[in-house]
Each structure stands twice: as structure tokens, then as C-alpha cells.
C-alpha positions in Angstrom: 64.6 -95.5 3.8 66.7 -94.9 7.2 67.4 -91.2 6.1 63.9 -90.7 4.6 62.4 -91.7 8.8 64.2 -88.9 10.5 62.6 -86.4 8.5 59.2 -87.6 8.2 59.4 -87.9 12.0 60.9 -84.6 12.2 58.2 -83.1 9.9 55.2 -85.4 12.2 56.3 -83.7 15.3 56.7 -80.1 14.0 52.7 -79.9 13.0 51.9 -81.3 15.9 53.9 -79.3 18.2 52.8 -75.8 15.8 50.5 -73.4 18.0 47.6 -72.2 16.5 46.7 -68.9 15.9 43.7 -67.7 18.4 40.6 -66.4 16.7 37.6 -64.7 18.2 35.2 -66.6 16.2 35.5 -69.6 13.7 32.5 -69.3 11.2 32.6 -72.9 8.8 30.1 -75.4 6.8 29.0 -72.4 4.9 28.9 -71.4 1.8 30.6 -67.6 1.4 30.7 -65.7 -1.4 33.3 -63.3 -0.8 32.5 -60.8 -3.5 36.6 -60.1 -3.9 38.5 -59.7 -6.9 37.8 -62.7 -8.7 34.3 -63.8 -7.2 35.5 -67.0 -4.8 33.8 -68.9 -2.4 34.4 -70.2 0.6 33.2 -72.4 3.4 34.8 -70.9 6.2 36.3 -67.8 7.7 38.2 -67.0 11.3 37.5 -63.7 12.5 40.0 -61.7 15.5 39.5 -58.5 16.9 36.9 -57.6 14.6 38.3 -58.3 11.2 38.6 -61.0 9.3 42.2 -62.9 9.4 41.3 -66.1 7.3 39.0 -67.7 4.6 39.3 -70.8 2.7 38.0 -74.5 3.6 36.7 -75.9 6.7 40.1 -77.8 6.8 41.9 -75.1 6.3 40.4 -72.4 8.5 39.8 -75.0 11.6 43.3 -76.0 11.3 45.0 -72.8 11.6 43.0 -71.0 14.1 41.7 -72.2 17.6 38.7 -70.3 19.2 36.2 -70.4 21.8 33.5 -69.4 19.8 32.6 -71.8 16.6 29.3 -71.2 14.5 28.1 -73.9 12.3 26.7 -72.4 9.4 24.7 -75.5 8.6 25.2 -74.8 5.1 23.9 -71.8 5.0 24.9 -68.7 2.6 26.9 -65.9 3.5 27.6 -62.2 2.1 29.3 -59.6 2.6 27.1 -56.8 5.0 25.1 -55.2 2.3 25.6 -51.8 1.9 23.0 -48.9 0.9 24.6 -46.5 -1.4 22.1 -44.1 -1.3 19.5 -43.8 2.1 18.1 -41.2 4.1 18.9 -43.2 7.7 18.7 -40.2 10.4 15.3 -38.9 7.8 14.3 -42.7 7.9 14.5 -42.8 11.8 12.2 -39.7 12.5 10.0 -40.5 10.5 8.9 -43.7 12.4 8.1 -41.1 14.9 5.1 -39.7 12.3 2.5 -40.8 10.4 3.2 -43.6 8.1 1.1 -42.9 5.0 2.9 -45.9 2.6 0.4 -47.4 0.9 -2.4 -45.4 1.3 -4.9 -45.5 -1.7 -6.6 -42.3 -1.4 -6.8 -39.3 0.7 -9.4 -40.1 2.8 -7.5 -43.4 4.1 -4.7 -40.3 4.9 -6.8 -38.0 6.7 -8.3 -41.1 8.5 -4.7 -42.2 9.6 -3.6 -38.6 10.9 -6.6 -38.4 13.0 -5.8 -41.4 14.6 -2.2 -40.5 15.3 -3.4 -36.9 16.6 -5.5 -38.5 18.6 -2.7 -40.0 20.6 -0.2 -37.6 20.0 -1.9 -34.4 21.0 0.7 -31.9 21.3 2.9 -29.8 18.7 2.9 -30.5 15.0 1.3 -33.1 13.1 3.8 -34.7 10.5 3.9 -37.5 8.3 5.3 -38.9 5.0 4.9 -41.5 2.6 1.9 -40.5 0.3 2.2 -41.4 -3.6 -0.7 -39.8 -5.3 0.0 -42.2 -8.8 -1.2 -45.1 -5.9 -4.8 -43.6 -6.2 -7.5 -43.8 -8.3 -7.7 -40.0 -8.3 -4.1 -39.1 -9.5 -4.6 -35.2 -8.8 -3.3 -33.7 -6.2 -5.1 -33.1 -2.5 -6.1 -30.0 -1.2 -5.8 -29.2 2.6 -9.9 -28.3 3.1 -10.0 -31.6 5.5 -6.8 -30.5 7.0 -8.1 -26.9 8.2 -11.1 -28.4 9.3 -10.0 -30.6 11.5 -6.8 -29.0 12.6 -7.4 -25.6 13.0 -5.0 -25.2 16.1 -1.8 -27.6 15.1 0.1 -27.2 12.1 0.0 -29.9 9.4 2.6 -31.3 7.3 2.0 -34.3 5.3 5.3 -35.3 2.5 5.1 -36.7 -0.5 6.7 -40.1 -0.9 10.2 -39.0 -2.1 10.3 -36.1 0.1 9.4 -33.6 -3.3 6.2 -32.3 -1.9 4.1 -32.0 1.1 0.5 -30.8 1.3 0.2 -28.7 4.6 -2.6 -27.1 6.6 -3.6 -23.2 6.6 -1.6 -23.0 10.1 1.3 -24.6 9.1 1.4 -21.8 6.1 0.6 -18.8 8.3 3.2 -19.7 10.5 5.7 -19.3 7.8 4.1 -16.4 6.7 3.2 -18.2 3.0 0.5 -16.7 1.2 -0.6 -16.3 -2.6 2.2 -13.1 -3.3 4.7 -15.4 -1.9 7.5 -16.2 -4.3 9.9 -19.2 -4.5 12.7 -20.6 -7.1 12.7 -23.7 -7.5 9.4 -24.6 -6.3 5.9 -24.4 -6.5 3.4 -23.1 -4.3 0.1 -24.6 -5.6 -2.9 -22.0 -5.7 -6.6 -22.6 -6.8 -8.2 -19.5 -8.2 -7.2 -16.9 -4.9 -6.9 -19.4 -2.0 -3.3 -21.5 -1.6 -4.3 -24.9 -1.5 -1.7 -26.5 0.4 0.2 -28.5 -1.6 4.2 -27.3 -1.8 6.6 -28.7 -4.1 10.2 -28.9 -3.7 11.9 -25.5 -2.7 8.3 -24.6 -1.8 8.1 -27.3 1.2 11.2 -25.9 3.1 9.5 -22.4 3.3 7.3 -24.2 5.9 9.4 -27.1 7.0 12.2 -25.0 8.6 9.5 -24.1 11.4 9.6 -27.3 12.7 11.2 -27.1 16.0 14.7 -28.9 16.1 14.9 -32.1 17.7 16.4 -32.9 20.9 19.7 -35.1 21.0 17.6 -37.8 23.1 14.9 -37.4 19.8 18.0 -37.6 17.5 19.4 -40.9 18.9 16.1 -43.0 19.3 16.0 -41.9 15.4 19.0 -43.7 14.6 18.6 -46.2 17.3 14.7 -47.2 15.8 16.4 -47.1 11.9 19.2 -49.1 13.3 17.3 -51.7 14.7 15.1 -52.4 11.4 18.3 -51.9 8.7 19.7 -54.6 11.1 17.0 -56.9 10.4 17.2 -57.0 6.3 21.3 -57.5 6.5 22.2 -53.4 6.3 25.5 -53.4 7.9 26.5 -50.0 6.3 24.7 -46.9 4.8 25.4 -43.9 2.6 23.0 -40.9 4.8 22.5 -38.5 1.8 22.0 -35.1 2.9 23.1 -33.8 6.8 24.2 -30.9 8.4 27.3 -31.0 10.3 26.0 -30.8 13.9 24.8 -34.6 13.2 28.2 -35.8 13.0 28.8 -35.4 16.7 25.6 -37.1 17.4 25.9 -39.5 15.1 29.8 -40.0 16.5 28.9 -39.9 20.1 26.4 -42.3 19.8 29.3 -44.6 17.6 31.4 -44.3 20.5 28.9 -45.4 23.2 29.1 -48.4 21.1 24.9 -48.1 20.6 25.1 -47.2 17.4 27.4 -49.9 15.2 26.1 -49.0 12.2 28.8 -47.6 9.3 27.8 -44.6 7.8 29.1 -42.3 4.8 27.5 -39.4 5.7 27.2 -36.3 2.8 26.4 -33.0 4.1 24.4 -31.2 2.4 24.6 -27.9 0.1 24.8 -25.4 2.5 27.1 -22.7 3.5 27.4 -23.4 6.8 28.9 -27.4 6.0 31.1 -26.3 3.3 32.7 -23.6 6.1 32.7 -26.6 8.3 34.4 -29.2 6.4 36.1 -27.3 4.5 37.8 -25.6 8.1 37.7 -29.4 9.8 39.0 -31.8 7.0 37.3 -34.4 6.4 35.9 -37.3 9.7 36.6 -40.9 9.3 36.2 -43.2 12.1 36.0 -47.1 11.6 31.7 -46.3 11.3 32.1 -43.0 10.6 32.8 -41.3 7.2 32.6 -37.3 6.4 34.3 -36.1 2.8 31.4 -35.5 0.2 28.3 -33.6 -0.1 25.2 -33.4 -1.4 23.8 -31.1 -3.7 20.3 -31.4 -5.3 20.1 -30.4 -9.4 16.1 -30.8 -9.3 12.7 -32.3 -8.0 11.5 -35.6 -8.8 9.7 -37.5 -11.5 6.3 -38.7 -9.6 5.7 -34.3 -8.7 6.9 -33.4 -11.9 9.5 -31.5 -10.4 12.2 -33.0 -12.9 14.2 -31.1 -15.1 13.1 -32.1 -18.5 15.1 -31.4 -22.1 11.5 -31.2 -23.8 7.8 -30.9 -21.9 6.2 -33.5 -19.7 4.1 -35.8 -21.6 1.2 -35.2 -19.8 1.6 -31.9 -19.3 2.1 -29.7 -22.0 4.2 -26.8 -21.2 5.5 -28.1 -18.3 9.6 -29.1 -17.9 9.7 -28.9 -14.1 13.1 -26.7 -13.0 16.4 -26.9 -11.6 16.5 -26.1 -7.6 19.1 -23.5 -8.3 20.8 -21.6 -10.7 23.3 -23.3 -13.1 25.9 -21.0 -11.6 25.0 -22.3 -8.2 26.1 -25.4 -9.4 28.9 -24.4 -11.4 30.6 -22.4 -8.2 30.1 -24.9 -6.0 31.8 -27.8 -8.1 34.9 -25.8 -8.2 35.2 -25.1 -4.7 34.5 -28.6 -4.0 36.7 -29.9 -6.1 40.0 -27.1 -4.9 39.4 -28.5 -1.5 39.2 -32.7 -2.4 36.2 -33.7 -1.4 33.9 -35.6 -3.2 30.6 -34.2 -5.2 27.4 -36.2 -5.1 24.6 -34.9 -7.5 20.6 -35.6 -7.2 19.6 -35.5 -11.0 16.8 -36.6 -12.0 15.5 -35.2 -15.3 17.5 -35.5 -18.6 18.1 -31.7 -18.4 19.5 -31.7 -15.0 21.6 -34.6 -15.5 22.9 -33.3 -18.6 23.5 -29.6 -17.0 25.7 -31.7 -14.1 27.5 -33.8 -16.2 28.7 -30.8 -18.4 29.9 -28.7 -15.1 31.3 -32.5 -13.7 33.7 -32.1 -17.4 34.8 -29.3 -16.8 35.9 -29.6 -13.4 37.2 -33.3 -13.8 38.8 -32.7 -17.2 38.7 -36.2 -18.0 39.7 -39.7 -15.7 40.7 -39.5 -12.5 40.0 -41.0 -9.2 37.6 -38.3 -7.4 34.6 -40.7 -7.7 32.1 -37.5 -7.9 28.4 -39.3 -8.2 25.4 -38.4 -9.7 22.5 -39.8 -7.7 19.7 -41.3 -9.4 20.8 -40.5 -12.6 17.6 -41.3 -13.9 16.3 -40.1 -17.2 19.1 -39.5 -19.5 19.5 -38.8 -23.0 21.4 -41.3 -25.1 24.1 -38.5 -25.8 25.1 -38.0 -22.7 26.0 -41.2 -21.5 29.3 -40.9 -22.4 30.1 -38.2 -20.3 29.7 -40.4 -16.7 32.8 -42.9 -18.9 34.6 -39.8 -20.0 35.1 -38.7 -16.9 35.0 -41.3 -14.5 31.6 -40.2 -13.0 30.1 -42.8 -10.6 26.2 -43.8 -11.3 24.8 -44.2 -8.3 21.2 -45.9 -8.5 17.9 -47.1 -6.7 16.7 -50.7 -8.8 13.7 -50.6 -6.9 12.7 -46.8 -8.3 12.4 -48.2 -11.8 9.7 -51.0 -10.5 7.7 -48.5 -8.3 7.6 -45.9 -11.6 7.3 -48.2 -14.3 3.4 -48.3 -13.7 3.4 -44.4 -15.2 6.7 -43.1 -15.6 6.0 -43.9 -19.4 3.1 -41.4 -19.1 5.4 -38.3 -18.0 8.1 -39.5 -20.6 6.6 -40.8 -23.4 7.4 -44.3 -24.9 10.7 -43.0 -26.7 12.3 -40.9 -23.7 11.7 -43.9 -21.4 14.0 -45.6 -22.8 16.8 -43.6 -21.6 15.3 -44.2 -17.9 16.3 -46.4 -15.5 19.1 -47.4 -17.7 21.3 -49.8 -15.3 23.2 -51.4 -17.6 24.4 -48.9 -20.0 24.9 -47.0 -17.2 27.4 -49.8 -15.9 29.2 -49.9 -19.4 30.2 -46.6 -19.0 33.1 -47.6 -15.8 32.6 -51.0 -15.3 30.6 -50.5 -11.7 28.1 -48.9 -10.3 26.6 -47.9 -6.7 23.3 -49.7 -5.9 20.9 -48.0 -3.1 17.3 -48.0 -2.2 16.5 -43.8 -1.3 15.0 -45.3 1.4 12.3 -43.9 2.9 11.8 -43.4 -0.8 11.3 -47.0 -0.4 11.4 -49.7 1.1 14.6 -50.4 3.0 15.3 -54.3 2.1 18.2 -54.5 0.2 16.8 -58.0 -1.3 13.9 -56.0 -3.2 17.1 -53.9 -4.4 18.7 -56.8 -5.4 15.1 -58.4 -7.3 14.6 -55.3 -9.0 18.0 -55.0 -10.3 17.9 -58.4 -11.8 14.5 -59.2 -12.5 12.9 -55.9 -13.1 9.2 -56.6 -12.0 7.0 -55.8 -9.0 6.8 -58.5 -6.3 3.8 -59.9 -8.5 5.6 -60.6 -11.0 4.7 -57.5 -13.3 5.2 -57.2 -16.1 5.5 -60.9 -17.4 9.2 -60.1 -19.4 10.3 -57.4 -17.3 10.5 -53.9 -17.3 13.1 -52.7 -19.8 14.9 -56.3 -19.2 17.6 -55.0 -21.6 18.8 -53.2 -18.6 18.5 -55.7 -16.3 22.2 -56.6 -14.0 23.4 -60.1 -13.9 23.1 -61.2 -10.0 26.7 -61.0 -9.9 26.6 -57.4 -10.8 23.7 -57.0 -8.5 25.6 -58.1 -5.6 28.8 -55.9 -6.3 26.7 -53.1 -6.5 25.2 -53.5 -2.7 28.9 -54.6 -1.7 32.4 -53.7 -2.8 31.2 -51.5 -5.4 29.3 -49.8 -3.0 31.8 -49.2 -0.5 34.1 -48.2 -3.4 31.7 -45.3 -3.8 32.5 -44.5 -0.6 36.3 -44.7 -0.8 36.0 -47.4 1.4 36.8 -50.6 -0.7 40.1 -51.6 0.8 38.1 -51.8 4.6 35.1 -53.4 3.8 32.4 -54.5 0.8 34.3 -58.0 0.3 35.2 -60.8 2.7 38.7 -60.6 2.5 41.5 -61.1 5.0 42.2 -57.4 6.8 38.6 -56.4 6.2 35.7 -55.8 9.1 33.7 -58.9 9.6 30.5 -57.3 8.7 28.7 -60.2 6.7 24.8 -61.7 6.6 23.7 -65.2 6.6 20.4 -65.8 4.3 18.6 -69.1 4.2 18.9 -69.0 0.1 21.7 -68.5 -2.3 21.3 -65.4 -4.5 22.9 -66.3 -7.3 21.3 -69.9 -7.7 17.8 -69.6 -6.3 14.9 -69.4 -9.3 14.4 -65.4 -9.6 10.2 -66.2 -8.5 11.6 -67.3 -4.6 14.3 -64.6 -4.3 12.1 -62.5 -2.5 11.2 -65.4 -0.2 14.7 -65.2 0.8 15.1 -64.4 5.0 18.0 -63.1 7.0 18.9 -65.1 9.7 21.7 -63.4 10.9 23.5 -60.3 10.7 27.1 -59.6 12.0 28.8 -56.1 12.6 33.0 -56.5 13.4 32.2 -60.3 14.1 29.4 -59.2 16.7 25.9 -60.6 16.2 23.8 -57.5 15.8 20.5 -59.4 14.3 19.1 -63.0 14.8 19.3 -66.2 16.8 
């Protein structure tokens, strides 16, 4: 017992004496969910120059780092930052300079609205998005007769809700020099008997759209200060843009460095010669919230303007299969280039045919697994045959949850019973690799990664339609759900190893809710608030 004193002594005096390791903030009583390898929790993490350096228990985390700055979680739940896999942030941002037409249930209720918002913007051109003509009780599309009326000096342009189709006024198409001999592939310019009505679909809308005058760089960063601010405040601490040209990655960059702008962002450029000269001259961009090394290249139109490449005719309209935005050997040229140079390949597809024509040139070019990560986006009607091919060759789905709840109410109308169910098809999807990349295509929709996550799970509109889910067979397990707007998501990105999980060596981006996704009864999850969200250990939302 004489012996055994000395060395408890010794042992006594050598944790008391042992210096704790300083910490910039000392996050405990919470409960964490980590989202690493093997799904832990935690009740308490210590943060240091903007990563995290420690989680385990309160006991553990207290006793091991000493700080000046302590937050008691008071039980609360933690996440990692969620991250949008597939957004249109800078788009988002200038468009809460327009006319919000969301919601609106006819087209009266939109001219009424752009009246008001010419009436106090009364300079330059009149834009606006948003509209959703399956949200009115007379599905057909507009004409612009109002539009000319009442605008006969400023040019109009009003877009469609996924940013497929605009209607525009008779100005707006004069200055682009449209008329009724005009010709356009992969579009649609809509005429009624000899008179162009205005509405533009797909290729059709940039005809007008690229006359527009560019914005200013003061115009550009209160865009992405304004789309910031409200991503901030539903627990966005990262975002895939889908879609730039190159010039934005200095603004976007300059505005990261000011340190306004602490928003992550995978940004793909889009198809265009001028950003595959760029990049391909450059190299790829990375910064810690800044991430250039994809792009973005569109197959064809969307499902709500029939502009969907379809294997066999719309249901509800005969004839009609949409069309691909360019020509198959478009497609095929620019994957191998893409691919010689490294860089990553992110596909819109919408329509069984388009996805299928993608796949087959992703095959060919990927010859099998590997670790490029090339994306289709949406990948949204498929047929059952082709599912294979995202497995085969390690093809990434990368999907919006909450576009099967907005469509579900006549999706089945363009589709037909029996092709719908290869839409929206999460979970076979997810069989195919084992993950997937979760988004919103916000302004598509909304931007709250919480109605992503609802939709995923639940499958039914905030009302709690319909009463056993749409397609529930293809509903995600919450677990799944929350990978897919975390570490999954960043691993779309390439970024796994830096951030999606709450893992020592990883930025401390993480959100504090007042509920706990994976326990809470799937009627409340959407009463679920934010309370906090954190960027590199800095509060960027809340109290």
C-alpha cells in the first residue's frame, strides 16, 4: 500500500497540473448528431480557429478544452450546416429584386401584382418569376394582350416557375427582333393563328432574355447578400449554384474575401464556350467557400411546360414528346472534352428520353466505376431499364424531394398512371450507389431545407396530402434524408473530407433546431424552427 501512494499521488498531481487545450467556443448539453461514418451522437463539441477539434460528452469536451466562449445548448438538437445540392442562389438573389409571382392563382392576380411593382419601379424592364399555370383553375397558358396594353413603352418578362418559360410583352419581342418566321431549336415560340402570343419556352426565352442589361457588381452583391441573409435563416450553411458564367467567380470571391459573404458555394458553370475556355485554361478554383470544377449542361425543358424529353407522347397531349435543348452530339462532344480535362459533368434531365440519352453518353465516357462523381440533376422520369446505368457507372442522382410533392397534383396527367411510376423514384435511385444528393432547385421552390427533408420522408404536401403518401414506396428513411442534405451532399461536391459531418478537422458549420428530426412525429416536422445557425464557429443566424 506504501508503493501503491506514490503513484496515485504522482498520477493526482499530473491531471491537475495538465494544461488545457484553448478552444474558441465550447458548444455542450446538446444533443449532436454528427452524421459521420457510423451515425453517433454527441452532447458536446469544442471548436478552434474555425474547425471543429473535439466532440464527445459534456465531461469529456469541458475537460479537455478551456474557452472564453461557452454556449449551453439547453438540450437542444444540433446538425451538421445543411447543404443544398442543387439551388440557383445568385438567380434566387435577383430575383427578390422582381416580381414575386409564387402563388398566384390566376393571371389576373399576376398582372395585378406587376402593376403594382411598376408602379414603384418605374424605370427599365419589368421582370418577374414564379408563375405555375397547373396552380390555376384555367391551366392554359396566358397570352400577353394585358401586357401590351398596359406596357406599351417597357419591356415585359414574366418566367415560369422553374425558369422553362416566360410570357413576355410585344416590346420585349421586338426588341429581340422575334416575330412569327423566327426559328429556334430547342424551344417554342408560341403563336395564335398569325400574331406571337408571348409565351416562350425554354431555348425560346433566352432569344429575349439576353437583352436584359447586365447587372452592376453593386446589383450582383446585394443579390447574394439578400439570398444569403434568408438561406441563413432556414440552416443553409452551403450551396451547390447550378449554372454561372465565369465572370461571377470573382464577384462571388471578392465578396468571400471581404468576409460579407460566408456562404460555401460549389458553383457549376454553365454550357458555354466561353467557361469551358475559361476553366479549362485556369484549372479549377477552390477556396475554403469557394468551389469551381463542374459544369452544367441542360439535356431538356421541364415537366410542368411540357418541355421534357419524353420516350413516348405526353399523356395529355397527343403528339407531343417535348425535345432535347441540343443535339445529341452536343452532348456527346462535350462529355468527352469534359471528361479529358477532369472536371466533373452535371446533367439537367428531366424526361425519360433525355435521361436515357445522358446516361448512355455518361457509359461511354466513364466505362464503368470510377470516382468522377458526374451527376444527373433531377433525374426525374426514368424508365425502369435504365436505372442500372447511374450503378453501373457510378453516376450520382442528384434530387429535389420537394419537386415530387409540388407535381404529384398532375404529373400523373402528363405521364400516365404506369410511367409515373418511374418518377420521382428516390429510393431506387439510392439502391443504385448507396447515396444520393438532396437539393431544393430553389427558386424552383421554396428554399427550406426542412420541406426537403418532409418531402423526402413523408411524401405529402404540408396538409397532409395524400393520406398514405405519394409513391411512399420511394420514400427515404430520415437517416437517409439527413445524409442526403449533409455529407452526401458535400460528397457530391468532392467536399466530404472538409465538411457535411461534425467531425474533428471539419468547418464548424452546424444548425441548432428546437426539434429532433429523426424522433419528432412526421405531422410536427414541419413545425420545426431554427434557432441558430453557425458558419466556421461564427453565429451567422439567431439569438
Amino acid at each position: 500500500m506504501k508503493k501503491l501512494f506514490p503513484v496515485l499521488l504522482a498520477a493526482i498531481l499530473f491531471c491537475s497540473c495538465r494544461k488545457k487545450s484553448d478552444a474558441d467556443l465550447i458548444v455542450f448539453n446538446a444533443h449532436i448528431y454528427t452524421a459521420d461514418s457510423l451515425f453517433s451522437t454527441a452532447e458536446a463539441m469544442a471548436i478552434h480557429e474555425g474547425k471543429i477539434v473535439m466532440t464527445g460528452t459534456d465531461d469529456e469536451v469541458l475537460s479537455a478544452f478551456e474557452t472564453k466562449q461557452q454556449m449551453d445548448a439547453a438540450g437542444k438538437f444540433i446538425y451538421p450546416g445543411f447543404i443544398d445540392g442543387h439551388s440557383h442562389f445568385f438567380r434566387y438573389g435577383e430575383g427578390l429584386q422582381t416580381v414575386d409571382l409564387v402563388g398566384t392563382k390566376s393571371w389576373q392576380e399576376i398582372v395585378d401584382r406587376v402593376k403594382a411593382f411598376a408602379a414603384i419601379n418605374n424605370e427599365g424592364w419589368i421582370l418577374g418569376r414564379g408563375w405555375d399555370q397547373n396552380d390555376w383553375t384555367n391551366k392554359e397558358f396566358p397570352d400577353n394582350t394585358e401586357l401590351n396594353k398596359l406596357f406599351p413603352g417597357r419591356p415585359v418578362l414574366l418566367s415560369r416557375i422553374d425558369g422553362h418559360a416566360a410570357i413576355v410583352n410585344q416590346l420585349a419581342l421586338d426588341s429581340a427582333k422575334v416575330t412569327v418566321a423566327t426559328k429556334v431549336s430547342g424551344g417554342e415560340i408560341a403563336v395564335k393563328g398569325t400574331k406571337l402570343t408571348g409565351l416562350l419556352v425554354d431555348n425560346a426565352v433566352d432569344l429575349v432574355s439576353h437583352k436584359i442589361p447586365a447587372a452592376s457588381i453593386g446589383q450582383m452583391n446585394e443579390s447574394l447578400l439578400d439570398a444569403q441573409r434568408n438561406c441563413f435563416a432556414v440552416g443553409l450553411t452551403s450551396v451547390v449554384d447550378c449554372g454561372l458564367d465565369y465572370p461571377m467567380i470573382s464577384v462571388i470571391d471578392a465578396l468571400q474575401q471581404s468576409n460579407k459573404l460566408k456562404m460555401r458555394m460549389y458553383v457549376m458553370l454553365s454550357d458555354d464556350q466561353k467557361n469551358f475556355d475559361y476553366l479549362f485554361k485556369n484549372g479549377a478554383f477552390k477556396s475554403d467557400r469557394l468551389n469551381v470544377r463542374s459544369f452544367k449542361v441542360y439535356a431538356d425543358g421541364a415537366l410542368g411546360s411540357r418541355g421534357a424529353c419524353l420516350l413516348e407522347p405526353y399523356a395529355d397531349r397527343p403528339g407531343k414528346y417535348g425535345f432535347l435543348l441540343n443535339t445529341k452530339e452536343h452532348f456527346a462532344d462535350v462529355a468527352q472534352k469534359i471528361a479529358d480535362k477532369g472536371f466533373q459533368m452535371c446533367t439537367h434531365a428531366i424526361g425519360d428520353s433525355a435521361n436515357r440519352e445522358v446516361l448512355n453518353i455518361y457509359a461511354k465516357v466513364l466505362k464503368g466505376k470510377n470516382d468522377r462523381r458526374w451527376r444527373i440533376e433531377h433525374a426525374q422520369v426514368l424508365n425502369p431499364a435504365d436505372l442500372r446505368l447511374f450503378g453501373e457507372n457510378s453516376v450520382v442522382p442528384s434530387v429535389q424531394p420537394t419537386h415530387a410533392t409540388s407535381d404529384m397534383y398532375w404529373a400523373g396527367d402528363r405521364l400516365g398512371n404506369a410511367r409515373l411510376k418511374g418518377a420521382y423514384a428516390y429510393k431506387q435511385l439510392l439502391k443504385e450507389n448507396g447515396w444520393l444528393v438532396l437539393g431544393t432547385d430553389f427558386p424552383v421552390e421554396n428554399i427550406d431545407p426542412l420541406l426537403t427533408f418532409y418531402a423526402a420522408v413523408v411524401r405529402k404536401d404540408a396538409k397532409g396530402y395524400p393520406a398514405g403518401g405519394f409513391q411512399p414506396e420511394n420514400a427515404l428513411t430520415r437517416k437517409e434524408a439527413l445524409l442526403g442534405m449533409t455529407i452526401w451532399a458535400a460528397k457530391g461536391s468532392f467536399e466530404e473530407k472538409e465538411k457535411g459531418s461534425l467531425e474533428a478537422g471539419k468547418f464548424a458549420d452546424f444548425v441548432v433546431l428546437d426539434q429532433d428530426l429523426m424522433k419528432v412525429p412526421s405531422s410536427k416536422l414541419l413545425n420545426t424552427k431554427v434557432l441558430k445557425t453557425y458558419i466556421n464557429g461564427e453565429k451567422v443566424y439567431g439569438k
